[in-house]
Structure formats: C-alpha cells, structure tokens
C-alpha positions as CSV (number, residue, x, y, z in Angstrom):
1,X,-64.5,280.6,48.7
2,X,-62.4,283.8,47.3
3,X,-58.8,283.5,47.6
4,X,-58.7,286.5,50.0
5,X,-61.3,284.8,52.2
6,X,-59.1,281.4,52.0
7,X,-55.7,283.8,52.7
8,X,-57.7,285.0,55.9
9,X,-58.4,281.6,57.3
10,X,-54.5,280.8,57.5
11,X,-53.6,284.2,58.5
12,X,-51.6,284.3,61.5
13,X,-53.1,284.2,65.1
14,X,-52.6,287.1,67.4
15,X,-49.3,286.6,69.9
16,X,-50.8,285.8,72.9
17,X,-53.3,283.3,70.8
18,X,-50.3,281.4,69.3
19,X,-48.7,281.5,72.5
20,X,-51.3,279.8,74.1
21,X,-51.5,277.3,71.1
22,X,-48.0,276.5,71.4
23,X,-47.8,275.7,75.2
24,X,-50.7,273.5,75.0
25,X,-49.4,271.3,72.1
26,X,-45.9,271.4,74.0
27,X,-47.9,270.1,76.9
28,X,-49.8,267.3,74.5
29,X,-46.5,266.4,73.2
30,X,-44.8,266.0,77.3
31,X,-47.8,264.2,78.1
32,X,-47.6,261.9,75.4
33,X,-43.7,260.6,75.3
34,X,-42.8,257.9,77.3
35,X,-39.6,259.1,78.6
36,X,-39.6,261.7,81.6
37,X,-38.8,265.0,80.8
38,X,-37.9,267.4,83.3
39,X,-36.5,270.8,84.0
40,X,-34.3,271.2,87.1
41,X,-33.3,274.5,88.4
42,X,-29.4,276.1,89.5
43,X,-30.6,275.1,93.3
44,X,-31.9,271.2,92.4
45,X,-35.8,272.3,92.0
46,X,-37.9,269.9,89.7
47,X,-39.7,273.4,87.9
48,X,-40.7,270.8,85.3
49,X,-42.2,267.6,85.0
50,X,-43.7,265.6,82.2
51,X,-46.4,263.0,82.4
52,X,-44.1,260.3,82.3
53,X,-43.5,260.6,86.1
54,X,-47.0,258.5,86.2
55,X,-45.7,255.3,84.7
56,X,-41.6,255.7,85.5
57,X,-42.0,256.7,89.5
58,X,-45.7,256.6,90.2
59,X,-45.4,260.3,90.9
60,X,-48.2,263.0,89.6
61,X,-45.9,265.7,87.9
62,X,-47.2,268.2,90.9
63,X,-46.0,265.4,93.4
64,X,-42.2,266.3,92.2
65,X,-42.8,269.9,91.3
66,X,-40.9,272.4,93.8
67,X,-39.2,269.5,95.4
68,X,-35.4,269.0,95.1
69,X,-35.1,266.2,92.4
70,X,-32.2,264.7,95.4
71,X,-35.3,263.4,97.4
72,X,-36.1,260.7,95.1
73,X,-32.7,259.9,93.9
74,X,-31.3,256.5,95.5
75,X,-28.9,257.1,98.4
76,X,-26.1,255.1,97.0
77,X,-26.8,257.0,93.9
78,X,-27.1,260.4,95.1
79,X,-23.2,261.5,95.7
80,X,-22.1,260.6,91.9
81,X,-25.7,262.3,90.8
82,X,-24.7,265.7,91.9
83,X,-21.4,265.0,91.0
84,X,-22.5,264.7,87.5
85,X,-24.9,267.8,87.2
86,X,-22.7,270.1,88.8
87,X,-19.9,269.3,86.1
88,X,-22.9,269.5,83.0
89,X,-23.1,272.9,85.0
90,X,-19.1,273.9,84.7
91,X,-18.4,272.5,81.3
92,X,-21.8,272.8,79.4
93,X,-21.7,270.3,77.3
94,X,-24.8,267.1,76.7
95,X,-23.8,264.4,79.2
96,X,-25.3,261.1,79.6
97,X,-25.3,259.0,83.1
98,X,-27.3,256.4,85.1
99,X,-28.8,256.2,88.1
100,X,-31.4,254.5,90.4
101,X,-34.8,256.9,91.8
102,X,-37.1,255.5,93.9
103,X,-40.7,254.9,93.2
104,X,-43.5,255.7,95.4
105,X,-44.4,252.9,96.0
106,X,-41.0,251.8,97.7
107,X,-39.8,250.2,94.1
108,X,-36.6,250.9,92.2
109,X,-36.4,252.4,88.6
110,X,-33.5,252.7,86.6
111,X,-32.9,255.6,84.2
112,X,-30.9,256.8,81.8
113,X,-30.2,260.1,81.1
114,X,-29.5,262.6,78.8
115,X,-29.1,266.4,80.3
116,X,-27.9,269.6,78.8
117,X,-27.6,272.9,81.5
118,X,-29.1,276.3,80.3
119,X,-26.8,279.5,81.0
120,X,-29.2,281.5,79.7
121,X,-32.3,280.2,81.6
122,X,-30.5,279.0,84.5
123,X,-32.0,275.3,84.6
124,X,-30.9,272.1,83.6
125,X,-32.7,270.2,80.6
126,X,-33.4,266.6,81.3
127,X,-34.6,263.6,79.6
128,X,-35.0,260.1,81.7
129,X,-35.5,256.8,79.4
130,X,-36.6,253.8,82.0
131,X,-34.7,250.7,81.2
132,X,-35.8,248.9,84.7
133,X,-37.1,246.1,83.1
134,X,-33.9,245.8,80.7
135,X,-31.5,246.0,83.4
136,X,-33.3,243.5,85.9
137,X,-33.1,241.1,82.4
138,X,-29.3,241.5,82.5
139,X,-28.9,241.3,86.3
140,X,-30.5,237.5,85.9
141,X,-28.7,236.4,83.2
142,X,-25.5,237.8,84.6
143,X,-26.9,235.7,87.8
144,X,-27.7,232.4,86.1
145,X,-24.4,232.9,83.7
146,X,-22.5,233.2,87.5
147,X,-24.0,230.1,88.9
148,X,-22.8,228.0,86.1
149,X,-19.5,229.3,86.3
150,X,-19.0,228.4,90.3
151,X,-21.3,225.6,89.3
152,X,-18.5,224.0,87.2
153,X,-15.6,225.0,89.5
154,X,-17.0,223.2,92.2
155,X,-18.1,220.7,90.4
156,X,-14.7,220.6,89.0
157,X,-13.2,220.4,92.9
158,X,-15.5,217.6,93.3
159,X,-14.2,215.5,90.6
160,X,-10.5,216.1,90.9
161,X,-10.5,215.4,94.9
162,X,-12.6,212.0,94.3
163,X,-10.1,211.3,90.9
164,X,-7.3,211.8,93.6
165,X,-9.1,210.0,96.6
166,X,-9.4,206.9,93.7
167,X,-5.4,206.8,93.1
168,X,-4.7,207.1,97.0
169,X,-7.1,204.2,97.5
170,X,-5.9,202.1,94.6
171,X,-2.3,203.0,95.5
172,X,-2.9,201.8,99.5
173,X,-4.6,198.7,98.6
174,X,-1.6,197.5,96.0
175,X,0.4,198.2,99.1
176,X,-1.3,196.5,101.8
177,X,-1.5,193.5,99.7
178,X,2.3,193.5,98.8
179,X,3.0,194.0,102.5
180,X,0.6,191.6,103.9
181,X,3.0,189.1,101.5
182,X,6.1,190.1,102.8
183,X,4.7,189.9,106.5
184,X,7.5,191.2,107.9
185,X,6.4,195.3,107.7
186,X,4.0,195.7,110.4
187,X,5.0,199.9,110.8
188,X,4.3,200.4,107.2
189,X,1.4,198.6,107.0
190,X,-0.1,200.2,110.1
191,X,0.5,203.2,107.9
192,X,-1.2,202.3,104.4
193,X,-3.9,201.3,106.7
194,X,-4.1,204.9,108.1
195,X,-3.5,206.4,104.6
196,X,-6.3,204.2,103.2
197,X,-8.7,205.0,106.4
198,X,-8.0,208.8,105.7
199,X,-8.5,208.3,102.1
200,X,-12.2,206.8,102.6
201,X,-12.9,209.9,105.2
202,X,-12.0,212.2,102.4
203,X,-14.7,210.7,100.2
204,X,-17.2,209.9,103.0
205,X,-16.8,214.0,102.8
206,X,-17.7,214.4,99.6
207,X,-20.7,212.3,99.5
208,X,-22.2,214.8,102.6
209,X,-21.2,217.7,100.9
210,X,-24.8,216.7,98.7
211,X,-26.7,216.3,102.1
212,X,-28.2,219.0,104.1
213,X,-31.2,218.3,106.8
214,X,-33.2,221.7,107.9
215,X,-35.9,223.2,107.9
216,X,-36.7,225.7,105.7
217,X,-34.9,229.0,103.8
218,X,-35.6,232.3,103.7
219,X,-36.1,234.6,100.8
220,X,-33.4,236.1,101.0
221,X,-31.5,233.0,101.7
222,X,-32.8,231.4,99.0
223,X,-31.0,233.7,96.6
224,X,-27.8,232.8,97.8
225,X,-28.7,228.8,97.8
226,X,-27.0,227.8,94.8
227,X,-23.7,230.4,95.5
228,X,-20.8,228.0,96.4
229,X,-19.7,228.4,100.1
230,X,-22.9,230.1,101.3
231,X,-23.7,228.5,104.4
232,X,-26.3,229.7,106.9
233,X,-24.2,226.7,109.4
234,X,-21.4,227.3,112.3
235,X,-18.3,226.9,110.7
236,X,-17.7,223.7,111.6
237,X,-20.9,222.6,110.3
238,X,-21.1,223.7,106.8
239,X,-19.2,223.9,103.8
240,X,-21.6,225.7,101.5
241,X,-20.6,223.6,98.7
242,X,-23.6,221.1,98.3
243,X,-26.3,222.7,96.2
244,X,-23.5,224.4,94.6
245,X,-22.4,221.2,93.3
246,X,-25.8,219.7,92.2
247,X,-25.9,222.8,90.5
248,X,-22.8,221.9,88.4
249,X,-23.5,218.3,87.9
250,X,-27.1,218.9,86.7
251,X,-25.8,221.7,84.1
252,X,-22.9,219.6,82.9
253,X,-25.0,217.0,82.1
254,X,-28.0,219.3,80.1
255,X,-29.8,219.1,82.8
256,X,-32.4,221.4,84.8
257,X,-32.6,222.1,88.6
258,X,-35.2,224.1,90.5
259,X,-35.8,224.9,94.8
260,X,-38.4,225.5,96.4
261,X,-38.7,226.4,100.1
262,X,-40.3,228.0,103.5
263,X,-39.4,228.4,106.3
264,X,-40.8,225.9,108.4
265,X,-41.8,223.4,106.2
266,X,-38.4,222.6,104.5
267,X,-37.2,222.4,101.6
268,X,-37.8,220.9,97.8
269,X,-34.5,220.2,95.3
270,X,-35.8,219.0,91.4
271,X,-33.7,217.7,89.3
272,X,-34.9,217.2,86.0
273,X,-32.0,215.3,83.7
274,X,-32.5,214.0,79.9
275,X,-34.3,211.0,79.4
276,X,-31.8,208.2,78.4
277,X,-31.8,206.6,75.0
278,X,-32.6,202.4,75.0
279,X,-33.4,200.3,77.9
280,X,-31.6,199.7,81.1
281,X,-29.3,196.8,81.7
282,X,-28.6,196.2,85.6
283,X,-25.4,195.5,87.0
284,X,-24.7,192.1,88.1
285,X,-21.3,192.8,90.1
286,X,-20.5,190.8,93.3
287,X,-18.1,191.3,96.0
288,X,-17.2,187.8,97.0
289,X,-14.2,186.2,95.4
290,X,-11.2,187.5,93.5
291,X,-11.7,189.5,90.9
292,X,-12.8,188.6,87.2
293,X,-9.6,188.7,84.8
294,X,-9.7,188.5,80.8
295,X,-7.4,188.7,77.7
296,X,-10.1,191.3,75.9
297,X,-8.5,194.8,74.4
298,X,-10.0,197.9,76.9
299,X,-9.7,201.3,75.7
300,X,-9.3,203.5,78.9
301,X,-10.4,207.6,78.0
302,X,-9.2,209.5,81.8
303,X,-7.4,213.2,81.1
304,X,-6.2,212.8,84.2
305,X,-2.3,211.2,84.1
306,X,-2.7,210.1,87.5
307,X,-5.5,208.2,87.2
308,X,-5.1,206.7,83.8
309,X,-2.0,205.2,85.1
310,X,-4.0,203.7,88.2
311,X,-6.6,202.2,85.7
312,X,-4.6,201.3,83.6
313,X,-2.3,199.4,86.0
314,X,-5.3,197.9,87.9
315,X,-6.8,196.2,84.5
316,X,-3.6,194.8,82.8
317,X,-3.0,193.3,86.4
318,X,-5.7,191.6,86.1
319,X,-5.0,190.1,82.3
320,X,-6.4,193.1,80.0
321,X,-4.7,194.4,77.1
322,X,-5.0,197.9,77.7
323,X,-4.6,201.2,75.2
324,X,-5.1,204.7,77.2
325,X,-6.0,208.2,75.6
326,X,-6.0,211.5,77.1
327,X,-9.4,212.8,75.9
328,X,-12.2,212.3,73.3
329,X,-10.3,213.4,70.2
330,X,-7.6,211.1,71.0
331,X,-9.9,207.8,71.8
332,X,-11.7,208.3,68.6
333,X,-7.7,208.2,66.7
334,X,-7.3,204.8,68.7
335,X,-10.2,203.1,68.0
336,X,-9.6,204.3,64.1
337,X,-6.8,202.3,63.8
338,X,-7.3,199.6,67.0
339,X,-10.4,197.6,65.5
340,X,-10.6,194.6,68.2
341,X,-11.6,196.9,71.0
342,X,-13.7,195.1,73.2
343,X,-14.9,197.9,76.0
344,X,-14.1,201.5,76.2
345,X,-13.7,202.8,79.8
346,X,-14.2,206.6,80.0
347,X,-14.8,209.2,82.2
348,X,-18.0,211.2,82.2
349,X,-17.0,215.1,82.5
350,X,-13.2,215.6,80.0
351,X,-12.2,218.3,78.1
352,X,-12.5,218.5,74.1
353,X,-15.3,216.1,74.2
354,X,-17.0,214.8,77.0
355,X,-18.4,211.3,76.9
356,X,-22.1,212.2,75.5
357,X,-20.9,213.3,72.6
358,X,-18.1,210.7,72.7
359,X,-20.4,207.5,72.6
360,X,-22.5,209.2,70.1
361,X,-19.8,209.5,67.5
362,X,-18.6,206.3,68.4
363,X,-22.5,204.8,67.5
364,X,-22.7,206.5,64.3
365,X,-19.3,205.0,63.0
C-alpha cells in the first residue's frame, strides 16, 4: 500500500457521514451506561431518554419521551423536584438532589441526580444514578439499629420498675414483721399490707407485659411488632411494651429473636440465646421454715443504691458478712484485695461491665 493510498483510507468522511457516525456511537454509548440520561425541556418534556430507563423504571425510552418527566416523579417528591429545577434554571450552575420516581410496575426507585440547564439549547441536562438498593440497605439497618435502641430502653424500664418493686417489697415485709411484734399498730399495718399488695400488682404487671394471646398479625403490623408501645389493643388493654422488651432482653444477652405470623393462624416468637458453658446444677430452695443464715463473706455487685442497700441489709440480717460494689470494675478491686469471698451476688444487666464478662474475668484469675 502507497502512502497516498494509506493517507486516503483515514481521510476525513463527508459531514453528513461523520454526522451520522457520531450520533450512532453517542447512541451506543447512552445505551450502554447504566445511569439514566435524559434531556428535559424549559416546559418539563423528557425530549431524551437513555436506555437506562429499561432497568431503573421499567420504562422503554419512547414510554417517557414527550411526557412531562412530573408524571413519574413521586407525589411527596414532586413539590421540592420542581423546586430544584427551576432554581438549576435561574442560577445555572450543576446541582445535585434526590428524589423518589415510580416504576411501572408500581415499585419505587431512588435516584440521584446530577443536572446542569442549557441557555443556549433551552433544556436541562440530566444524569440519574439508582441507589435503590443502597438506600433500602440503610433504611434496615437504621431499622434494626432503632429497635435495639427502644429495645434497651424498655428493657431498661423493665429492670428499674422490678429493682424498685424488690426494695418496696423487701422494705414492707421488714415492716410487717416489726409491727406484727409490736402488735399494737393495726392502722399501719393495714397499710404495709396495702403497700405490699400494690407492690406485687406492679410486678404481676410486668410479668403480662411478656404475654399476648391473638390471633394473628398483619403485614403491615408486623413491621411495627417489635416498636415499643405499638399496640393494635383498646387502650385499656395493651401497653405495646411486650415484644418490645423480649426484643431488649434477647439483644442484651447476644442473643437472636425472629416472628413469624398470619393472620388467622397466630403467631410464632423464636428466641435463640447462647448455649451455656458446663452443666446445669438445679436449685434446691424450699419455702417452709426460716430462712438459712451463715457466717460466709458475700460480695454483692447491684449499681443500683437502693437496692444494694436492701440486699445488703437482708443478708447481714441473716449472719453474712457482706462487701457491696457499684459495678464490675469495682467488684473485680474487691475481690483483689478481699481473698475469703465465698459467693458473689450480682446483677445480670450493669453498666461498665455486665456480668458475662464479669464471671469470665473472674474464672480466668
């Protein structure tokens, strides 16, 4: 081949060829980005549409053509939408924004945009990234991050109103046994009986805030299950506190919980909890008689004053030598120095270090 015949085979193609050249590769290249790219005229008018609109809205590009691009915008989207265009529009600058269109098929897609407006050519510029599925990731986490967050508040409620419904109790039974001695106090007692009858109510409440007959959730019902204070009950009826709670406990204690219902046919709660290290011992505790008392050294771990002090009263009252700390930290510091510690009496759920990881120090020293 000659250098002139090798010049001629890159020489430059007619206008109207290269035109034609140029719009079909701009065409290959619309065709073939995943984003949706559009042009929008002065009056709202897709006059534009990439190939994108297949796989973001489930539109053919001639489905949106000559339509106002407002149609398929979401109605609670659609006001800040405008909004936005018509200042790109006054001030001219690239502006990015969000919003929500509606597939065909009835389904939601979120996009983000980038759009520029055109004096010149009198039409808006616009390029749509879908970021559904990265948005519907964040709206579940946000959920599940929520639910453990009421989960430990009322699971936090919980524990406080039962520490305090222990004191009252503890506190009205000292009583009524000091006023059945004097014998002489029948008003008061009548009233530490009241105060302890009231006392048991309170945690007779409690206890049915974790039981709910029925027969069955909704859907949409069953996304607000777990949500403290949702009740589907009359007011009287229902505190919406229940599943809330389980919800809470399960989570504080690394656990798992999963529901399953219809409507109908009623519901399924499973709780899945970490197995337990060693073998089960069973209680042998029995109601009849006074109570057991000892000389042994009790280490009592309660953050909450109130209680503490109860305990702590109840068990040198009946012959213990007794040592109390506020939390984890502070047990550990005792039993460092206190080396004839017999039993350690904790509470489960403490700040600084619950009692999981408390026990499991205290195993490895």
């Amino acid at each position: 081949m000659t250098a002139q015949a090798a010049f001629a085979s890159v020489a430059p193609l007619p206008p109207a060829q290269h035109a034609a050249r140029t719009e079909a590769r701009l065409e290959c290249f619309l065709d073939s980005t995943l984003d949706l790219i559009c042009a929008i005229n002065r009056d709202g008018v897709f006059t534009e549409v990439s190939g994108a609109s297949r796989t973001i809205l489930a539109y053919e590009p001639d489905e949106l053509l000559g339509r106002p691009y407002v149609d398929f915008v979401h109605p609670e989207d659609q006001g800040a939408t405008v909004a936005e265009e018509d200042e790109i529009r006054s001030i001219r600058p690239a502006r990015t924004f969000a919003n929500r269109y509606i597939r065909k098929n009835g389904g939601v897609a979120y996009l983000d945009w980038s759009s520029s407006w055109s004096e010149k050519e009198q039409v808006f510029h616009c390029v749509a990234r879908d970021v559904t599925a990265r948005v519907l990731l964040e709206h579940k986490l946000t959920h599940v991050q929520r639910l453990e967050a009421v989960g430990k508040l009322t699971g936090g409620i919980a524990h406080d109103f039962n520490n305090l419904l222990t004191i009252i109790l503890g506190c009205t039974e000292i009583l009524i046994d000091e006023l059945d001695k004097l014998g002489n106090q029948p008003s008061l007692l009548e009233l530490a009986r009241l105060t302890e009858s009231a006392a048991e109510r309170g945690a007779q409440l409690t206890a049915q805030l974790l039981r709910s007959p029925g027969t069955g959730m909704s859907a949409e019902v069953l996304d607000h299950a777990f949500e403290p204070f949702f009740t589907t009950k009359p007011v009287d009826e229902g505190t919406g506190l229940g599943l809330s709670m389980v919800y809470g406990f399960v989570k504080q204690s690394d656990g798992h919980v999963s529901i399953y219902s219809e409507v109908g046919s009623g519901t399924t709660v499973k709780v899945f909890l970490p197995r337990a290290a060693g073998s089960p011992t069973p209680a042998r505790i029995s109601s009849d008689g006074p109570l057991p008392t000892g000389s042994e050294h009790i280490l009592v771990v309660e953050d909450d004053p109130g209680l503490r002090g109860h305990v702590v009263r109840q068990l040198k009252g009946l012959g213990y030598r007794v040592t109390a700390a506020e939390d984890g930290r502070a047990a550990l510091v005792q039993l460092a120095e206190k080396s004839d510690v017999a039993l350690l009496f904790t509470d489960v759920v403490m700040p600084a270090m619950n009692s999981k990881r408390r026990v499991a120090l205290l195993r490895l020293d």
